[in-house]
C-alpha positions in Angstrom: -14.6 0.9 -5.9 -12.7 -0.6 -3.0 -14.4 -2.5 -0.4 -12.7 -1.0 2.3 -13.7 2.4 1.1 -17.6 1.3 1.1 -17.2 -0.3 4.7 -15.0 2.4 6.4 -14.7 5.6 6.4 -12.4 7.0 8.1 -10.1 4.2 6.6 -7.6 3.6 8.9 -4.1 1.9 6.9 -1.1 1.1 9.4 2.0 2.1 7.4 3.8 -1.2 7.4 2.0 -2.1 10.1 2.9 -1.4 13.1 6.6 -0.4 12.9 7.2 1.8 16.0 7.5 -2.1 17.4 8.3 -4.6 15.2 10.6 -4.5 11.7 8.6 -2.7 9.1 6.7 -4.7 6.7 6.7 -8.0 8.6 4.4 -10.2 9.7 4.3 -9.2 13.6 3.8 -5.6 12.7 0.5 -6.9 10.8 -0.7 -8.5 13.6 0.0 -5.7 15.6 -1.3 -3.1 13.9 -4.6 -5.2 13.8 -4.8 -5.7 17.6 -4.4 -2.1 18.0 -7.6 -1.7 15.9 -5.9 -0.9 12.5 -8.6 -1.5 9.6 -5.8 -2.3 7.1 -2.0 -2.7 6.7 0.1 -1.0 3.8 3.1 -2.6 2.9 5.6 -2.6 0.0 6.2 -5.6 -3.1 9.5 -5.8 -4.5 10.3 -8.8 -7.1 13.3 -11.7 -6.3 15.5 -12.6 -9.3 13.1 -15.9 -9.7 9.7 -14.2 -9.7 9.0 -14.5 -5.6 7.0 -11.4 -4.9 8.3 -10.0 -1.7 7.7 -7.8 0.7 10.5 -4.8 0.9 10.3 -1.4 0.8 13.6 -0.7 0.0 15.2 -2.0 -3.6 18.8 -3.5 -2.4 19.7 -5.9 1.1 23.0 -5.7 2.7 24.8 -8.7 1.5 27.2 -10.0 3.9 30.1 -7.8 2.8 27.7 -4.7 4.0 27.3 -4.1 0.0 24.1 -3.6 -1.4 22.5 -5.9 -3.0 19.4 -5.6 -5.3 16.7 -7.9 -4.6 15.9 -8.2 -8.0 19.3 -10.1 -8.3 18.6 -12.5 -6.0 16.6 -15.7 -5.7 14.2 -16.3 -2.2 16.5 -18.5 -0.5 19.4 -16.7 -1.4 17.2 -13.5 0.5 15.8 -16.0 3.2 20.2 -16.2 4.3 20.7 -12.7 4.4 17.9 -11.7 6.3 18.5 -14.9 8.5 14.5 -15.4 7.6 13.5 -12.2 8.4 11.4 -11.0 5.0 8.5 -12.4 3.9 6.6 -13.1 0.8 3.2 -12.0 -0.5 1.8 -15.4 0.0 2.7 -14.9 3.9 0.0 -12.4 4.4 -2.5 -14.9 3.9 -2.1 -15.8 7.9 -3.2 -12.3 8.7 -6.7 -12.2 10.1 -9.3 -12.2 7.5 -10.7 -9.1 8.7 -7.8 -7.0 7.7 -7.6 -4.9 4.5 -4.5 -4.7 2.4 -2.7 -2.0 0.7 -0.2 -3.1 -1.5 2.4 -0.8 -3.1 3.9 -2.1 -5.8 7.7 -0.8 -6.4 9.2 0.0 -10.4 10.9 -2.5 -11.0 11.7 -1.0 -14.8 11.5 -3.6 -17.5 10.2 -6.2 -15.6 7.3 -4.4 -14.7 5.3 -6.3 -16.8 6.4 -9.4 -15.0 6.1 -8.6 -11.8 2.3 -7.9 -12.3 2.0 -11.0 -14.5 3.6 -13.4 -11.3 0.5 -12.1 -9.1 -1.8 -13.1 -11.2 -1.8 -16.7 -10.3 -1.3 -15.4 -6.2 -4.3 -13.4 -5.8 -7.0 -16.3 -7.7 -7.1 -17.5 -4.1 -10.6 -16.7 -2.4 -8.5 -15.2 0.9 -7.8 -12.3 -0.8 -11.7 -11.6 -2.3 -12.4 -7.9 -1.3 -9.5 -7.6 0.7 -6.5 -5.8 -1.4 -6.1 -2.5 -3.0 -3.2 -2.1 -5.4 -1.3 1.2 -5.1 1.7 2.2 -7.4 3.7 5.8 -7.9 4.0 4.2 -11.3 1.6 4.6 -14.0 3.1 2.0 -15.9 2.4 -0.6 -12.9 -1.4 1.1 -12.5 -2.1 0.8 -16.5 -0.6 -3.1 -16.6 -2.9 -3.9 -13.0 -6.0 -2.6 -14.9 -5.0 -4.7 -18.0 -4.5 -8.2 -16.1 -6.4 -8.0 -12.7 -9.1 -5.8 -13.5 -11.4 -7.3 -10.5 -9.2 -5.5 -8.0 -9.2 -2.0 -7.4 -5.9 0.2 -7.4 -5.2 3.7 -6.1 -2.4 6.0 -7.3 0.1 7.4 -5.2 0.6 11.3 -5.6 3.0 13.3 -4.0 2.9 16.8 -6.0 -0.1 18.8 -6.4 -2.9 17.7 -7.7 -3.9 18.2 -11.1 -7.9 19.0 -12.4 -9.8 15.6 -11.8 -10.5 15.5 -15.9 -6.9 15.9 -17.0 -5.9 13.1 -13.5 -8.4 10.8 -15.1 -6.8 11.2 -18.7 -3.3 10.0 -17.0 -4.2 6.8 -15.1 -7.6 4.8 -14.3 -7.8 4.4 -10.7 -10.8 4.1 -7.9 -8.4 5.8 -5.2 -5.8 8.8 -4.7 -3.1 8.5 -1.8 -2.0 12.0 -1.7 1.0 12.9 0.5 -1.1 15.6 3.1 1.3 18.7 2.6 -0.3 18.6 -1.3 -3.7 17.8 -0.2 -5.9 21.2 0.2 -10.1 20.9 1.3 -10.9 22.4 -2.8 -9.3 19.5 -4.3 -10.7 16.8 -1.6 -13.9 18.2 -3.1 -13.1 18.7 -6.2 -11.8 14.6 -6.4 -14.9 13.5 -4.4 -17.4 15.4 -6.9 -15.8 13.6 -10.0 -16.0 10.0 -7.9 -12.9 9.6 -6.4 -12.1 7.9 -2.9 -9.1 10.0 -1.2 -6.5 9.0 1.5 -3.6 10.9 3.0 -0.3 9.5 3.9 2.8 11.6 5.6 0.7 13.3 8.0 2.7 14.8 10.4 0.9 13.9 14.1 -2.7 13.1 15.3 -3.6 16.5 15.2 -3.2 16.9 12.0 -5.0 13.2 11.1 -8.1 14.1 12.9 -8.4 17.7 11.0 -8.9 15.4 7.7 -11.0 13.1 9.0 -13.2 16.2 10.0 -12.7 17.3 6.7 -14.1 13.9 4.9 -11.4 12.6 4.3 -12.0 8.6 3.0 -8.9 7.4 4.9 -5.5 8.3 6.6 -2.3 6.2 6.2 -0.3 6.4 9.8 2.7 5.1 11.0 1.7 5.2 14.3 -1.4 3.0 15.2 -1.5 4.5 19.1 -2.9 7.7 17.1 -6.1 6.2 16.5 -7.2 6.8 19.8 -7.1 10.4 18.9 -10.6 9.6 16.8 -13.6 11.4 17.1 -15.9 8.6 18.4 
């Protein structure tokens, strides 16, 4: 079971930290989103052309002809000019404060699935990252290949339909976590998922209001793009 999950509850993720201020997914919206009390950051992992794991939410950059351009078919320093050093790699996040949780989606990247979990490996040995990271994927390709080669660290699936009986969800995917997207989250299966062991989260919530019902509810955490809303907490 996540660490996080044990330690917190509510669970407080900043959706690519805090991007209301800063560009999504970078560095200053980490530290931001920290300051402002976040517990953790969520952010996105694409993979560069030579095995650089970065973080993107999006598949393609604008090259400089205003065509995209997938990431995938591009090298780090060929990235690092056309985002005039703007995006940042995996590794980067090690400056954040050690306090901070991290959620990290991981993003299809089709056949190279395989190596694109295979290139953290090596990344998260380091002792910074011990209890700190949760995996999170759409894919249950990416989930099944996370269990295989970094079993240590826990991963959570991302769901965005309704949910299915917790037997027949555990026969799908082996996870510790569900991030459900809230319009497909109901109180009998938050039960129903906490009976049969599993931690829950909720992401694409549509104001505080509607974060602090959950949390009254039992919720395990909330995923928000807006970290001012966490001063909408019950104390």
């Amino acid at each position: 079971m996540f660490w996080g999950y044990k330690q917190m509850k509510p669970l407080i993720w900043a959706h690519r930290g805090y991007a209301a201020r800063y560009p999504e997914n970078s560095l200053p919206a980490f530290f931001d989103a920290y300051h402002a009390g976040a517990h953790g950051i969520e952010c996105d992992l694409q993979m560069a052309r030579d095995g650089t794991i970065v973080l993107a939410h999006d598949a393609a950059l604008r090259g400089v002809d205003g065509q995209p351009i997938l990431i995938k078919d591009l090298d780090w320093l060929e990235i690092q000019v056309l985002t005039q050093g703007r995006m940042n790699r995996l590794e980067d996040l090690a400056q954040l404060p050690q306090g901070l949780f991290m959620n990290l989606e991981l993003k299809e990247q089709g056949p190279l699935d395989a190596l694109f979990v295979d290139r953290l490996v090596p990344i998260m040995e380091h002792d910074h990252w011990k209890n700190r990271i949760l995996f999170s994927s759409f894919s249950g390709t990416l989930l099944t290949l996370l269990e295989k080669r970094l079993p240590h660290i826990s991963r959570a699936a991302l769901w965005a339909s309704w949910l299915p009986d917790p037997e027949e969800f555990a026969s799908l995917v082996h996870v510790d976590a569900v991030h459900v997207a809230a319009p497909f989250l109901n109180l009998e299966s938050l039960n129903r998922y906490h009976q049969a062991g599993y931690r829950l989260a909720v992401w694409n919530l549509q104001n505080a209001q509607v974060m602090t019902e959950w949390i009254h509810h039992g919720i395990d955490g909330v995923i928000i793009d807006n970290p001012l809303w966490m001063a909408e907490i019950p104390k």
